[in-house]
Each structure stands twice: as C-alpha cells, then as structure tokens.
C-alpha positions in Angstrom: 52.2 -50.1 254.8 55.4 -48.2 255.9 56.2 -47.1 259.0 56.2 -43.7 260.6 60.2 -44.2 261.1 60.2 -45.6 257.5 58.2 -43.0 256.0 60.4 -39.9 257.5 63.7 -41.7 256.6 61.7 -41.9 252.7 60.9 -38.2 252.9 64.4 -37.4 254.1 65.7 -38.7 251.6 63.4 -37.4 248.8 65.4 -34.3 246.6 62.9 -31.8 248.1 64.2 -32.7 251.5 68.2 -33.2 250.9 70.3 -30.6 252.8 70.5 -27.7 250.9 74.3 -27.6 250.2 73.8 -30.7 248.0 71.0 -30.0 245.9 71.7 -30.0 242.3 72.3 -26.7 240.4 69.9 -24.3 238.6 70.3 -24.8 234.5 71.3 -21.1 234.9 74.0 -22.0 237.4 75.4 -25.2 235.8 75.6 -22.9 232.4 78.3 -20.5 234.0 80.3 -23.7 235.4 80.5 -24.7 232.4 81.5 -21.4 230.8 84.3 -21.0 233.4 85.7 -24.3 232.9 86.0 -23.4 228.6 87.7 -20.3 229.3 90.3 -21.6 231.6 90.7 -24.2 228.5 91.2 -21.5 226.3 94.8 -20.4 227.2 96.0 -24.1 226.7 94.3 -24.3 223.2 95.6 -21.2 221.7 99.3 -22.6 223.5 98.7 -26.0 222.2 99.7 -25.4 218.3 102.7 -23.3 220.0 103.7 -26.4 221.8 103.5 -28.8 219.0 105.8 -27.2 216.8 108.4 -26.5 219.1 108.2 -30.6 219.8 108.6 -31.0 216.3 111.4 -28.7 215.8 113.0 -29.1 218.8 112.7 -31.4 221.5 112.2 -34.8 218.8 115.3 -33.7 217.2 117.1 -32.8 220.4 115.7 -36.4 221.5 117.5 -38.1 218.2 120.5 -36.1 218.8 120.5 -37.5 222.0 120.5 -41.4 220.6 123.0 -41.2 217.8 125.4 -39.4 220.2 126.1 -43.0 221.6 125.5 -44.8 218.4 128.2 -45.1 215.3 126.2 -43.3 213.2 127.9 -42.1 209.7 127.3 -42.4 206.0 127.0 -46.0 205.9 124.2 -46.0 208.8 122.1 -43.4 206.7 122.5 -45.6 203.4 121.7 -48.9 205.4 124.8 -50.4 203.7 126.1 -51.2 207.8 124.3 -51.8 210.8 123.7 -49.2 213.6 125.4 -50.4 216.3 126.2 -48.7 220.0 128.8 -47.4 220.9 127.8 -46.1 225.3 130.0 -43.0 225.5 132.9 -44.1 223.6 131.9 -40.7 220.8 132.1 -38.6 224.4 135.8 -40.0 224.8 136.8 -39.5 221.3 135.8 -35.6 221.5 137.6 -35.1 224.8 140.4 -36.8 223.8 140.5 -34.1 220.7 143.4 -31.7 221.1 141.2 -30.0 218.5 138.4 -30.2 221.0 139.8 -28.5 223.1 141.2 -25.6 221.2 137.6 -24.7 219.9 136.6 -24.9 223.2 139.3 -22.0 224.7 138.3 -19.8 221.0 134.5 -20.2 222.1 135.2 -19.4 225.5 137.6 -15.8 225.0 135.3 -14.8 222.2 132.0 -15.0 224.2 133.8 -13.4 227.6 134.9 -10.7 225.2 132.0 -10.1 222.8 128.8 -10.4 225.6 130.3 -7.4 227.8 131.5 -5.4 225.2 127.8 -5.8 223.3 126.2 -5.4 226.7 127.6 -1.7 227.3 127.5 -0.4 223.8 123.9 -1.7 223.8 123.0 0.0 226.9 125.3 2.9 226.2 123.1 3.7 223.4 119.7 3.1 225.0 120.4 5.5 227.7 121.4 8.2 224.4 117.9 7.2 222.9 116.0 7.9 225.9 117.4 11.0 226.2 116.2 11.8 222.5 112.5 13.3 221.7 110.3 10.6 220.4 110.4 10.8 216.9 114.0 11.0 216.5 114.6 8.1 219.0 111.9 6.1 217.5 113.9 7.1 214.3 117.2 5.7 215.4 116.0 2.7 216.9 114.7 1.6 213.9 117.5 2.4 211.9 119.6 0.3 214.2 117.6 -2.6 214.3 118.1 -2.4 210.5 121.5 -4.1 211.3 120.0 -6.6 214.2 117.3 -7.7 211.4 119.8 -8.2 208.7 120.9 -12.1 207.9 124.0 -13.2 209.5 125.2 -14.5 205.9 124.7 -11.3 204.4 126.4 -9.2 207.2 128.9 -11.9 207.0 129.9 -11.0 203.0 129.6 -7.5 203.7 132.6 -7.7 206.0 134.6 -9.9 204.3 134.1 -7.7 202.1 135.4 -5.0 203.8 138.2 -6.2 204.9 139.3 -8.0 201.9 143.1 -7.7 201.7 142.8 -7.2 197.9 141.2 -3.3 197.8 139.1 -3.7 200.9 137.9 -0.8 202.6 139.1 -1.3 206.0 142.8 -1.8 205.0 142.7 1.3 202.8 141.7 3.6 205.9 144.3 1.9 207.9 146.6 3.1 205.3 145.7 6.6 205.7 146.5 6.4 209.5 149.5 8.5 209.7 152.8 6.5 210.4 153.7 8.4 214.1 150.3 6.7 214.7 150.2 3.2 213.4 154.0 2.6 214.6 154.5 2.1 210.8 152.6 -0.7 210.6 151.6 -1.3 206.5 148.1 -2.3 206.1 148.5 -2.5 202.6 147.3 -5.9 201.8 146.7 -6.9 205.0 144.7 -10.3 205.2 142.9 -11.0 208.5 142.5 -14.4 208.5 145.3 -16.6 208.2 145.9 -16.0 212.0 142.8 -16.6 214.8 143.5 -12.9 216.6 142.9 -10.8 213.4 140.1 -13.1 212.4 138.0 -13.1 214.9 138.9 -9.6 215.6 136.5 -8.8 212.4 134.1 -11.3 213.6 133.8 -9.4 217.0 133.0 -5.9 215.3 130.8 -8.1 213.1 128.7 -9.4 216.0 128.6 -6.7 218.0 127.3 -4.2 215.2 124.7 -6.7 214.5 124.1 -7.3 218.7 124.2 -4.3 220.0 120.5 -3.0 218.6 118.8 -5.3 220.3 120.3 -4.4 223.5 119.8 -1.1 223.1 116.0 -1.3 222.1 115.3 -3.7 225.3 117.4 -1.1 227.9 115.2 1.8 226.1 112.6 -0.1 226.6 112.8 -0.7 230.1 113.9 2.9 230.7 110.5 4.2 229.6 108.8 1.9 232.5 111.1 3.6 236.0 109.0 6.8 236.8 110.7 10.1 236.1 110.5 11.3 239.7 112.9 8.7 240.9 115.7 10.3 238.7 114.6 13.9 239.7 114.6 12.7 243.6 118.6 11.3 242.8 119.6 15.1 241.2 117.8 16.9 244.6 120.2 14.4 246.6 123.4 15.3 244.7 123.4 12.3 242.8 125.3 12.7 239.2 124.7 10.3 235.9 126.8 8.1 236.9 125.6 7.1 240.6 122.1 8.0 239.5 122.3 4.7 237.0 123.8 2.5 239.2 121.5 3.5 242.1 118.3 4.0 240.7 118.9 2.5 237.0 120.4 -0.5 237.3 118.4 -1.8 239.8 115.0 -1.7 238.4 116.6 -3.1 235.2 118.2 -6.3 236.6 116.0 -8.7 235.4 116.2 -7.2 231.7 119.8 -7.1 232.1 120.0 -10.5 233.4 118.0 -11.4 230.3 120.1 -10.0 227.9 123.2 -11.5 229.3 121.6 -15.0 228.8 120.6 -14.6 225.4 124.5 -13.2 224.3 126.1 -16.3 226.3 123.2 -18.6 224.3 124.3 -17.0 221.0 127.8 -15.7 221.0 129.6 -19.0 222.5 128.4 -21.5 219.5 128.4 -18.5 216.9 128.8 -20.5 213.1 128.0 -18.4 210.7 129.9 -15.3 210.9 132.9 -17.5 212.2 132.1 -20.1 209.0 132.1 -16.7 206.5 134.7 -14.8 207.6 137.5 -17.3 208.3 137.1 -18.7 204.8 134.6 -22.0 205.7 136.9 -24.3 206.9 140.6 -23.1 205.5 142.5 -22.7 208.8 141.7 -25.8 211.8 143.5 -22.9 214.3 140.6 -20.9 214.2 137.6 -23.4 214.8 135.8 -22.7 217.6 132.9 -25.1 218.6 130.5 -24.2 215.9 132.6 -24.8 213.0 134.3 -28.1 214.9 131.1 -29.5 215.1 129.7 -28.7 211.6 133.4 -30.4 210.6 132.6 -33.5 212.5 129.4 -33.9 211.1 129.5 -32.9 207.2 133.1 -33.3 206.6 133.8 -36.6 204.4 133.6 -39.3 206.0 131.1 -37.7 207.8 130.5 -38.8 212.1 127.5 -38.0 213.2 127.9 -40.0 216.1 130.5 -38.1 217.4 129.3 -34.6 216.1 125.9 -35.4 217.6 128.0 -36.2 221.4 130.0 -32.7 220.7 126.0 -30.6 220.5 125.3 -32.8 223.6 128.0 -31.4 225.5 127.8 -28.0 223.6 124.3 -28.3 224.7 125.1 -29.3 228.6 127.7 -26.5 229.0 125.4 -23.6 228.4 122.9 -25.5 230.8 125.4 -25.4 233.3 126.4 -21.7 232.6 122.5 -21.0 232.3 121.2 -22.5 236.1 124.6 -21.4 237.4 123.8 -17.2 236.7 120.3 -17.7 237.4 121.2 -19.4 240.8 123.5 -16.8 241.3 121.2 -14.2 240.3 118.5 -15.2 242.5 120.7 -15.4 245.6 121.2 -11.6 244.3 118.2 -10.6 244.4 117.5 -10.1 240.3 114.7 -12.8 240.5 111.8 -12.4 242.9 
C-alpha cells in the first residue's frame, strides 16, 4: 500500500495532472508545427539546385585555380609525362617581376577609369530621355537598345573590326569626308587602328560602351519609375531646375542602383578579353595586352604555364576584391547602404 504522500506525488505526476504549459500538443496543433517548419525549408530547397551549380562552376574551379597557382603546372603536368611539384609563391614572383605584367596592368587600369564613367552617364543620360517618353515609345527604345546589350561580344567584336577596317571600312571612309579645315588635314585613308594601343583601344571603348550603355539605361529607367512624381513637382514649386532637381531629389533615391552599376562595370570592363582579343588582332601586338589577353597568353600560349597564369587570375581576382570592399566601405560610410 502507498502512502498518502506517495500517492499525491503518483497523481502529480500522472499527464492529467502535469502543469499545463508542458502538456503535449493536440494532433491538430502538432500538424501546423510541422507545416511551418516545411515551409521555412522551402526557400532553401528551391535555393539548393541554385547553390550547387554555382559550386560546380565556380567556387571548385576557383578552388583548383587556387592550387595550381602555387604548383608548376604546364603541359607536361596534364600529360603525366613530369611530376606536379610545388612551387609556394615563386608563379606570384615571376608575374610581378613581368615588365609585361605590369604594362597590362596600367592598359586595364586607364581603360576601366575611362570606359565605367563614360558608360555610366550615357547610360543614365538616356534613362532620364526614356522616362520622359510615353510608354510605348520608351518601352520601344529600350528594347531596341538592349538589342545591342543582348548581342555576343564576338559578334559585336567582328562588326567593328569590321568597321574600321583600314582596307574600305566604314569608319575611315566618313573620316575622309570630314572636311580638311576640320580634321587639320589629317588622311584617314587607310587608316589602321591597331598597330598602336591608343587607336586600338579607342575602338574597343566605343565598342563597349555601345554594348554597356543599355543596360544602364534600362536599370536608371527603371529606378526612375519607383521615386513618386510629387517629389519632382515639389523641387519645380521651390525653383529647382533639371539639373539640381536630379542631384537633389534624383540621385539620392538612386544611390544604391547607381552604386550597383558602378560595381558591375569595374567587374567587367577591367579584365575585358574578348573585344580586346578581336579587335587588336588576337595576340599580334604584346603593347596592347591588357590583363585579359596577358593571362589567356600565359596560359594557352606554347609552352603553355598554367601555374603562373592561374597566380595572374588570383591576383586579377584579389584586386577587384580589394576595389569591391573598398567602394562598398566607402559607400556605406556615405550613406548609399542602409
């Protein structure tokens, strides 16, 4: 026989008896838990093929890149005829002790401080025309520009070569039509543009930028349509004209899709290839490399380095890191990020 003491300890501790904020459940209850807990997964399962590929495609080969930048790592490596052997950063010395290097490095540098502002305010130039346009005839444009934006760099590329071939190309015949008061004389007949780096990547600037600019524009439009109308009426009552009205009411609003855009040029104009590979003639004049064609020398010239090619995309890679976290910081302290 139990105790009284016994027994009420027994029936405290029965379910029917436990404190009420530890009793199980309901079925009903413990469904929804568990409904909530599935949805939240959702989001991660729809990201998780999403994250897979880009692991595949980028971060494994950015990981390999990583090793055989301090490996000697050439033809014979891939064949297996010689060992793989490590080199610690002995590739990293051998590209910044590159006059060549160096070189690219100042090309890469003047072309992407020239090309990213000069994109940057056609771009915007012509978002602020589209929004002033009715919507079918904007929505017209805009398309027709992104025609150019959409179009393969290769193709763009042979297009203006074409152009500006000195051999009956288009741009040297309107140059000759420039009247000689004009032009200082100058004869365009036959002109060729790349056997020196200033001509050269004079094309390639008009190239990128007439492919670059649609983009901008269409993001500035599109970040124009979201600042309510009243705020520009409200700058016109105070006396405010276009141009104070954008950079006190505009500009503002769209600093974090200006800051943005600016990102994206830097990432894509400083290691341009293609349009430098096309329209310099491949790999015809060394004064003219900047870092994309360097590297692509270094890695699939005979006897290709991959090694060292590998340390230049490291370096390529850590620069625009550096360039990235230094504008956001600086951004930030700005006031573009919240």
């Amino acid at each position: 026989m139990l105790s009284s003491a016994q027994q009420s300890d027994a029936a405290a501790a029965s379910p029917d008896n436990r404190p009420s904020g530890r009793r199980p459940l309901p079925p009903s209850a413990r469904t929804r838990s568990s409904a909530r807990r599935r949805r939240r997964l959702v989001p991660y399962l729809l990201l998780l093929p999403s994250a897979v590929a880009i692991g595949l495609l980028l971060i494994w080969p950015a990981i390999q890149i990583a090793i055989y930048s301090f490996q000697n790592y050439g033809l014979p490596q891939v064949t297996g005829a010689e060992a793989t052997s490590w080199t610690g950063l002995g590739n990293f010395r051998l590209v910044l002790a590159d006059p060549e290097f160096w070189s690219s490095l100042r090309i890469s540098v003047l072309f992407a401080v020239i090309v990213v502002p000069l994109t940057l305010i056609i771009g915007t130039l012509v978002g602020l025309l589209l929004n002033r346009l009715g919507p079918k005839m904007a929505a017209f444009l805009s398309t027709t520009a992104l025609l150019a934006w959409a179009m393969p760099a290769v193709s763009a590329s042979v297009i203006f070569v074409w152009l500006f071939d000195p051999d009956g190309g288009v741009a040297d015949w309107l140059l000759g039509k420039v009247p000689t008061w004009l032009d200082g004389g100058a004869r365009w007949s036959g002109y060729s543009w790349t056997n020196a780096p200033l001509p050269a990547y004079t094309v390639i600037t008009l190239l990128v930028v007439w492919q670059a600019f649609p983009f901008i524009a269409v993001s500035v439009l599109a970040g124009l349509k979201t600042i309510p109308s009243e705020l520009h009426e409200a700058a016109r009552v105070d006396g405010a004209g276009p141009w104070r009205s954008f950079w006190k009411v505009t500009f503002p609003l769209l600093k974090p899709i200006f800051m943005v855009l600016v990102l994206l040029s830097v990432i894509w104009d400083f290691g341009i290839f293609t349009q430098a590979y096309i329209v310099t003639g491949e790999l015809g004049n060394r004064d003219e490399f900047n870092l994309g064609i360097y590297a692509y020398d270094k890695a699939f010239t005979m006897p290709p380095a991959y090694g060292v090619a590998s340390a230049l995309a490291l370096i390529l890679t850590i620069i625009l890191l550096l360039v990235t976290a230094g504008y956001v910081r600086a951004s930030i302290k700005q006031g573009a990020i919240a």
